[in-house]
VEXDONU-277580 format. One record per residue (C-alpha): chain; x, y, z. Coordinates in steps of 0.5 Angstrom, whole numbers, plus 500, padded with zeros to 3 digits. Layout:
- chain	c1	c2	c3
- A	X	Y	Z
...
//
This chain:
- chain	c1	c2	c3
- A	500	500	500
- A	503	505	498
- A	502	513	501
- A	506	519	504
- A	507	522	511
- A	509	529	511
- A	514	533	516
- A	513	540	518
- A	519	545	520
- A	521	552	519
- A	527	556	519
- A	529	563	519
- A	534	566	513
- A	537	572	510
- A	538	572	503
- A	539	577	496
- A	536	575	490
- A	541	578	485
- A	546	576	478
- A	554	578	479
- A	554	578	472
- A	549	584	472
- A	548	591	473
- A	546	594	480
- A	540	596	475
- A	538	591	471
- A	537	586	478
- A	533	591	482
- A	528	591	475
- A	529	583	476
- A	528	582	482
- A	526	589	485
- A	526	590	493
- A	528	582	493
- A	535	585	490
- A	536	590	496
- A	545	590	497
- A	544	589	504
- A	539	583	504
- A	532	581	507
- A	529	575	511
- A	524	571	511
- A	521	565	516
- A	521	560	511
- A	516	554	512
- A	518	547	510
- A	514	541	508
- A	517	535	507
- A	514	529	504
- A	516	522	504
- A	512	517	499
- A	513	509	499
- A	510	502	502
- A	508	502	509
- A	512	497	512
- A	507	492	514
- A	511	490	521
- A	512	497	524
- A	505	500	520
- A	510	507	519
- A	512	508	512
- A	519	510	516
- A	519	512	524
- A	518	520	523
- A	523	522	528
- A	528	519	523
- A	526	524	518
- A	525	529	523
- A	533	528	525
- A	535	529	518
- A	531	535	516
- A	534	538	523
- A	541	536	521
- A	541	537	514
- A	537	544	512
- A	535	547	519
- A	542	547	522
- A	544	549	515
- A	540	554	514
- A	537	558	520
- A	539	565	522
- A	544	564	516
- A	545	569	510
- A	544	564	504
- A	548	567	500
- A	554	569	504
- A	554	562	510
- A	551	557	505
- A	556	554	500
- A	550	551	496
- A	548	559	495
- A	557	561	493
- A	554	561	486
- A	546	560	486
- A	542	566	486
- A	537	562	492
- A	531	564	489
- A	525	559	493
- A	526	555	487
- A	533	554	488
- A	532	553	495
- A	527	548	494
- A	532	544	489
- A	538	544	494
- A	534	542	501
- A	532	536	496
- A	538	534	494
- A	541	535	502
- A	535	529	504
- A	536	525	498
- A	543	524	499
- A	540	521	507
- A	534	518	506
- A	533	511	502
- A	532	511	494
- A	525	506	496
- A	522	513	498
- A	519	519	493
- A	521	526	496
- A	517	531	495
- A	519	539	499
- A	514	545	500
- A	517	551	502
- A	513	557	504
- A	518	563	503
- A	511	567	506
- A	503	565	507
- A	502	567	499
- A	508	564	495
- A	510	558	495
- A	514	551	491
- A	514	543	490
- A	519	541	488
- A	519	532	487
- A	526	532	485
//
């Protein structure tokens, strides 16, 4: 029987959207007050969802304090209270856009969690915006 179950976290992360390559003027038109030289926050919001067959010994798909492990030493540890661009050597080169974001907290779980289950990341850069990303 397959199903997935879902783990809710949150993190808080300064970041600048921003292209070395481009003028001053040309990434405030693209990327507008997000582009601000001295960076800005958000209170991210994370959903993780694991999918896969329920183990018919345990009845869980996978202990949920096992995912909760890896979220807090892989993504929360990682990125909370950090400037994304500055702290996090994913973000040296990759304009952490919650698109990018998203891709890279995905690799980071991927690289942990067993090829059996499917991964899927919500993450909520504020209440309106939002992305998924199943890898």
């Amino acid at each position: 029987m397959s199903l997935t179950v879902y783990r809710k976290a949150h993190f808080n992360a300064a970041h600048r959207l921003y292209r070395k390559d481009w003028s001053e003027e040309k990434n405030k038109e693209i990327f507008g007050l997000c582009s601000n030289p001295h960076y800005h926050g958000h209170n991210y919001e994370l959903i993780v969802g694991l999918t896969g067959d329920v183990d018919p010994e345990t009845g869980f798909l996978i202990d949920l304090k096992i995912l909760k492990n890896i979220i807090e030493e892989e993504i929360e540890e990682a990125f909370d209270h950090k400037n994304l661009n500055e702290e996090v050597p994913e973000f040296a080169n990759l304009n952490p856009t919650m698109e990018n974001i998203s891709i890279v907290i995905w690799k980071k779980l991927r690289n942990r969690i067993d090829d059996k289950f499917g991964i899927s990341v919500k993450l909520y850069e504020t209440p309106r915006n939002f992305v998924v990303y199943n890898g």
